[in-house]
N, CA, C and O atoms as a MOPAC input file, in Angstrom:
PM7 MOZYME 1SCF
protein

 N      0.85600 1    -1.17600 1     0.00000 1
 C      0.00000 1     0.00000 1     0.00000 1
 C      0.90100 1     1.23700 1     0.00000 1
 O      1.89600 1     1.12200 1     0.71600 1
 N      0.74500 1     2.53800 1    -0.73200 1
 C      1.37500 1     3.28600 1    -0.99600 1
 C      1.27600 1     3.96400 1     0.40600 1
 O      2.35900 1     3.90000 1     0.98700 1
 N      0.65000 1     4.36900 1     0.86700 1
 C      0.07000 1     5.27900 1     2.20600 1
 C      0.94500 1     4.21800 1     3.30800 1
 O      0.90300 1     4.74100 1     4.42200 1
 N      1.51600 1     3.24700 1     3.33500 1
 C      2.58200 1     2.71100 1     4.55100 1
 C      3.68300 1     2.94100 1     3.80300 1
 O      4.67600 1     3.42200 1     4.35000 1
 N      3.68700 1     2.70400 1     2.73600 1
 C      5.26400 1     2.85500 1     1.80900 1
 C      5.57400 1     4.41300 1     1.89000 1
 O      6.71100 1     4.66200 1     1.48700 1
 N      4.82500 1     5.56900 1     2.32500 1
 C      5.15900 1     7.03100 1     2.41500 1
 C      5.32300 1     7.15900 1     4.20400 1
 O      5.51700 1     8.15300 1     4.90300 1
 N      5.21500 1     6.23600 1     4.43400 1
 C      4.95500 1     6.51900 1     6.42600 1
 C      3.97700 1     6.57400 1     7.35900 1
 O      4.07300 1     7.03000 1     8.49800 1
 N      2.60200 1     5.87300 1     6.59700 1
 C      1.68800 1     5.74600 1     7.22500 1
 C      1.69100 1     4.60900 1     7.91400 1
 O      2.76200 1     4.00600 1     7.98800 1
 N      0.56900 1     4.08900 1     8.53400 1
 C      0.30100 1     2.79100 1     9.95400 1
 C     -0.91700 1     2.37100 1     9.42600 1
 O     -1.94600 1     3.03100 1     9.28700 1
 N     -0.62500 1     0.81900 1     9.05300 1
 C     -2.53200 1     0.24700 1     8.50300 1
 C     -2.84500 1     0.46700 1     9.59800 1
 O     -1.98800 1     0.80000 1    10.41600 1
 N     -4.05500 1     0.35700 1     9.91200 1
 C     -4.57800 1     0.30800 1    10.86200 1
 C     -5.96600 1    -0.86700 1    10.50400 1
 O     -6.63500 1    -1.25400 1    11.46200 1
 N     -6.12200 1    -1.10000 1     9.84100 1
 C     -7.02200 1    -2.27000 1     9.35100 1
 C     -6.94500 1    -2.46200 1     7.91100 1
 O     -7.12500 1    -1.50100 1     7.16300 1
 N     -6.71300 1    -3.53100 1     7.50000 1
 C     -6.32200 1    -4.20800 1     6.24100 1
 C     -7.48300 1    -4.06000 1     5.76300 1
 O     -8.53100 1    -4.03900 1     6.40900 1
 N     -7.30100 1    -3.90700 1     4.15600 1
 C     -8.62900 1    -3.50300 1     3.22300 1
 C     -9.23200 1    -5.21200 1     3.17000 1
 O     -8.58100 1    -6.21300 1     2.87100 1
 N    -10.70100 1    -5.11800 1     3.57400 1
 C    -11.21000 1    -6.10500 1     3.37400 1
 C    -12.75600 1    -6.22100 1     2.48100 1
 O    -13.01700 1    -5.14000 1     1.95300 1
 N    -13.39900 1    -6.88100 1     2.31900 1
 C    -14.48800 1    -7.29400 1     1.39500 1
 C    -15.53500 1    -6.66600 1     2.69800 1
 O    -15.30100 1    -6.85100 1     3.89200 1
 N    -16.56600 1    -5.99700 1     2.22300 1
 C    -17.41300 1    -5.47100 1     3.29200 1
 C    -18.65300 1    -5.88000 1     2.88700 1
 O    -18.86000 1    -5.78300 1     1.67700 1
 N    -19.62900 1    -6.35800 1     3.64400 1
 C    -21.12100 1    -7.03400 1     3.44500 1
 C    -22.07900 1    -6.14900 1     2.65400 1
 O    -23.25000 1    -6.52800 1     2.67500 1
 N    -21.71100 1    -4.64600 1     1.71000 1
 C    -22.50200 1    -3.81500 1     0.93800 1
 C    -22.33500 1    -4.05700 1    -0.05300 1
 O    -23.19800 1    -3.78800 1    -0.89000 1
 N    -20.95000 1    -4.77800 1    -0.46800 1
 C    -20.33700 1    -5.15300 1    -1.86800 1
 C    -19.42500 1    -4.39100 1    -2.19900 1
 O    -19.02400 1    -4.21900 1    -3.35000 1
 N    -18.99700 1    -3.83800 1    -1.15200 1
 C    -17.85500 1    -2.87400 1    -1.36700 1
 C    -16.39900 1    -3.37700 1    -0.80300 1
 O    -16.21200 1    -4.55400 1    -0.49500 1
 N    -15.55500 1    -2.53600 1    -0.71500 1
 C    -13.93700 1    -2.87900 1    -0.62400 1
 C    -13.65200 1    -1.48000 1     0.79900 1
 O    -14.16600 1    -0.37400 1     0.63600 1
 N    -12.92700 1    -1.74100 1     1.88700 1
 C    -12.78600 1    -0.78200 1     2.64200 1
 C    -11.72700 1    -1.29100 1     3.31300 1
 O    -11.46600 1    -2.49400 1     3.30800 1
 N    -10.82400 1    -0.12200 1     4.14100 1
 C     -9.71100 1    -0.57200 1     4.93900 1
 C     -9.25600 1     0.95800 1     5.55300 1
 O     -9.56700 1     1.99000 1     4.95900 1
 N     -8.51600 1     0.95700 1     6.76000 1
 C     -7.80600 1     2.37600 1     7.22800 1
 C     -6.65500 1     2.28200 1     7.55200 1
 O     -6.10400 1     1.27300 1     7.99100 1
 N     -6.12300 1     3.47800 1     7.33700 1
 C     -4.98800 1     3.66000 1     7.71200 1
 C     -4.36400 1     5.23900 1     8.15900 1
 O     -4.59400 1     6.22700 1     7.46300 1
 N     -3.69100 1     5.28700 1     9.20100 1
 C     -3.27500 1     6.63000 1     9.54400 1
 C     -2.18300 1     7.31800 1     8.98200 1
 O     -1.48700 1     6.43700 1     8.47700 1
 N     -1.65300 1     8.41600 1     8.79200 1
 C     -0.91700 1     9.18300 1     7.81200 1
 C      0.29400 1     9.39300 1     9.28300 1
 O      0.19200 1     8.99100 1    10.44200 1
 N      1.20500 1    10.05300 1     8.71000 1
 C      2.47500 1    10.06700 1     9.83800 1
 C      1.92900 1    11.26900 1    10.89200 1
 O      2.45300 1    11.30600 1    12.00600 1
 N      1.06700 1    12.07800 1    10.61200 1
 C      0.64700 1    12.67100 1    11.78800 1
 C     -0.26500 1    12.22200 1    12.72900 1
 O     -0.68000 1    12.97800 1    13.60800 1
 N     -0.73600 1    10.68400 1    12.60300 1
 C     -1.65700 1    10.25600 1    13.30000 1
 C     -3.29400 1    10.51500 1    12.84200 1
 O     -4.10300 1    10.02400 1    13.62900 1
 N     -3.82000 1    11.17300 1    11.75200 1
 C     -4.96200 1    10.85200 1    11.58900 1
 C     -5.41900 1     9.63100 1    10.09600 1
 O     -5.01600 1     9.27400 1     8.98900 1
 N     -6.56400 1     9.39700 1    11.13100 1
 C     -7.18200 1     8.39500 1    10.26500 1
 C     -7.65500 1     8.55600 1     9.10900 1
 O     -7.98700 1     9.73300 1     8.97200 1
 N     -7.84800 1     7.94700 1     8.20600 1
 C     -8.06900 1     7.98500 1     6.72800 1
 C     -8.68300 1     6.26100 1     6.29500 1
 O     -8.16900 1     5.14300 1     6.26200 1
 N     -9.94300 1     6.79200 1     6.03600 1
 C    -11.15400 1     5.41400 1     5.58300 1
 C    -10.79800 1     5.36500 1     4.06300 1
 O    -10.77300 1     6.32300 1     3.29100 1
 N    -10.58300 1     4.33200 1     3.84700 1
 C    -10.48100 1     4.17900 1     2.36300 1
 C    -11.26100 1     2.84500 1     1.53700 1
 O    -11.04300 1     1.66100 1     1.79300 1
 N    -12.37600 1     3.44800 1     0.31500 1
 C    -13.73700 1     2.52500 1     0.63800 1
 C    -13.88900 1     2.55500 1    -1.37900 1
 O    -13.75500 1     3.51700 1    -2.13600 1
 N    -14.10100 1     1.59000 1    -1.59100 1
 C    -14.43600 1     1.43900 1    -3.00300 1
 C    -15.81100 1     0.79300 1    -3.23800 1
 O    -16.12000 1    -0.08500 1    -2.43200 1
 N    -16.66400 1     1.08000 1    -4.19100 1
 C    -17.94500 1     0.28600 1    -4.64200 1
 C    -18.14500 1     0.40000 1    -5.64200 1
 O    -18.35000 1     1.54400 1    -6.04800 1
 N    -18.19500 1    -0.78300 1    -6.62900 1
 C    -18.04200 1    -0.82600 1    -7.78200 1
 C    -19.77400 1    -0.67000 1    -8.19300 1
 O    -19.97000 1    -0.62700 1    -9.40800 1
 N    -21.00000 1    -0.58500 1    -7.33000 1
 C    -22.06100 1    -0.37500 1    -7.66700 1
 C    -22.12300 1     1.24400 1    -7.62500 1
 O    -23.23000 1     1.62300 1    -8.00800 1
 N    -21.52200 1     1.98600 1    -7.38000 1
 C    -21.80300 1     3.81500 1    -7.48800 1
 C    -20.68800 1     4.23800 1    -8.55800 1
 O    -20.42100 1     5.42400 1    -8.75300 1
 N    -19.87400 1     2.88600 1    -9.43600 1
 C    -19.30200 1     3.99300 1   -10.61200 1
 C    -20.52900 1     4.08700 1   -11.41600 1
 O    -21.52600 1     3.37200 1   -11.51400 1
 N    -20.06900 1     5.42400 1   -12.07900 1
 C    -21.11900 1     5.85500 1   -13.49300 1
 C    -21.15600 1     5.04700 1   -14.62500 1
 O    -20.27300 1     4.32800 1   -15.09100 1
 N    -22.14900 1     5.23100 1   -14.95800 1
 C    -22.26400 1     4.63700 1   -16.30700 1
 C    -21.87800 1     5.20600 1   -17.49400 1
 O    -22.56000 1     6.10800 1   -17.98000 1
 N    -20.47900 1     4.64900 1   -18.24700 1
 C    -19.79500 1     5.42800 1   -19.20100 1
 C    -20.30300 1     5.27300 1   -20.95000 1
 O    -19.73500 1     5.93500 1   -21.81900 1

């Protein structure tokens, strides 16, 4: 993950979430948290 490879701390490994989505956190070198969440049902339709 790029965000530990710059000096961040997982703080929970991206896992499969029961909405059908993709989510995981991790904190940045100053200590705040950062949710990081994907759903492939809210991309647009191209």
């Amino acid at each position: 993950m790029q965000a530990v490879a710059a000096g961040g701390t997982l703080v929970k490994t991206p896992h499969d979430i029961f909405w059908g989505g993709y989510a995981g956190y991790f904190a940045d070198p100053h200590g705040h948290r950062w949710d990081l969440v994907w759903n492939p049902q809210l991309l647009p339709d191209s």
